[in-house]
C-alpha positions, 0 to 999 in steps of 0.5 A: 500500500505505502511507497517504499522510501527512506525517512531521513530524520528531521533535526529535533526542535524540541518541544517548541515544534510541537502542536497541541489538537484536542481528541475526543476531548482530550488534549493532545500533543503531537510530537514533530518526530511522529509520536503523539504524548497523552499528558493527563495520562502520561501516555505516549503512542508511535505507530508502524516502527517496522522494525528489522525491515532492512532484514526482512528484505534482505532474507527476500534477496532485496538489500536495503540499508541495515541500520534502520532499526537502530536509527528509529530506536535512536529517535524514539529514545530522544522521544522518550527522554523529552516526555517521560511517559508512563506508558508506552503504546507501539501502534502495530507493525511494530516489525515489518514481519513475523520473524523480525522480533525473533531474529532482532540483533541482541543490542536492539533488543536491549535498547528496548529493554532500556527504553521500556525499564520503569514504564508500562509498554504495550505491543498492538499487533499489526498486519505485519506481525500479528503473532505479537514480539518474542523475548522483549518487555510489555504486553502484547494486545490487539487493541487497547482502550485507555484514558478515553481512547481506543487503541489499534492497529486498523482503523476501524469504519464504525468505530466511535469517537477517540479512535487512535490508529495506524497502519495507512501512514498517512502523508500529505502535498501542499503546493508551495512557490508553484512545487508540491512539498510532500510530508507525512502527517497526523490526520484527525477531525477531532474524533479519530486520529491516524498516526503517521510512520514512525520507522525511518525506512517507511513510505506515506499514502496520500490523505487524498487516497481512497483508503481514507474515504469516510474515516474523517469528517472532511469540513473538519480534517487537518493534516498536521505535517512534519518537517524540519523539526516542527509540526505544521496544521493544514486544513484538509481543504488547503492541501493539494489535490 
């Protein structure tokens, strides 16, 4: 569904690249990394880590970069040390297969540990790896429902409000001086939202795309795009067609 493409890393600003929107009624900050941070409840959310890409395409015979698990667990890492979270919640795809969690490098997996040490860390499952992690800390779920918010993988159609999802990665394209700048972006008109990716070997679907027919209430939809640091709020109707 996603494009394959390299996701450099954009220089952090810290906090002041941040925007703040409200889900469900609940006040939300959305980290310019790609992370979402829950402060009433302490809660921090990435979606679609895809973790051990690079192998998964290697064993394929297709040979990618090797480091991008390192690199996506160094940015969530900085992420991690800005929030301070009490619970950790990896949105599914957490690896790009099956056997990634398995076959993971040991010094990946003790950035996990350390990452995790002191906090509550949930696994959503995914479409890519729906048999949950192997040898790693937290709890592996299907969907969770916490503070006022669901949880999952796939959006859902009929779900109410405070749905918190992945899985598409949305991405967004505003023209600027006569070019198109393409980004991926937080999509919610307030009673769901949709993660972008948060691995840095990730693609994007444009929120114009089919896939997002009838998820949003389009008078209310905004993109809040990520780049250079900072989080940019585009209404759906200012975005390139």
């Amino acid at each position: 569904m996603n494009r394959l493409a390299i996701r450099i890393a954009e220089p952090d600003a810290g906090p002041s690249g941040h925007a703040e929107t409200e889900l469900n009624g609940l006040a939300i900050v959305l980290d310019p990394s790609g992370a979402i941070y829950l402060p009433d409840s302490r809660l921090l959310c990435v979606s679609d880590l895809h973790l051990e890409k690079g192998a998964a395409y290697a064993r394929r015979g297709q040979m990618l970069p090797p480091w991008d698990t390192f690199a996506t667990l160094k940015i969530l890492g900085t992420v991690i040390a800005r929030h301070n979270p009490s619970v950790v919640v990896s949105l599914g795809d957490n690896f790009h297969d099956r056997r990634g969690s398995a076959e993971m490098p040991e010094l990946a997996r003790m950035m996990i540990r350390d990452l995790a040490a002191g906090r509550e860390w949930i696994w959503i499952a995914g479409n890519h790896d729906p048999d949950g992690v192997v040898d790693l800390p937290g709890t592996s779920l299907e969907t969770l429902t916490y503070g006022g918010l669901t949880f999952r993988h796939d959006p859902k159609m009929d779900a109410g409000a405070g749905e918190v999802a992945g899985h598409l990665h949305p991405a967004a394209v505003l023209m600027r001086r006569e070019r198109g700048v393409r980004r991926p972006c937080f999509a919610t008109d307030g009673r769901r939202l949709i993660m972008p990716s948060f691995g840095v070997m990730t693609g994007g679907l444009d929120l114009r795309h089919k896939a997002f027919s009838g998820l949003f209430e389009t008078a209310q939809l905004v993109a809040h795009m990520l780049s250079q640091g900072r989080v940019h709020s585009i209404s759906y109707h200012r975005l390139s067609g």
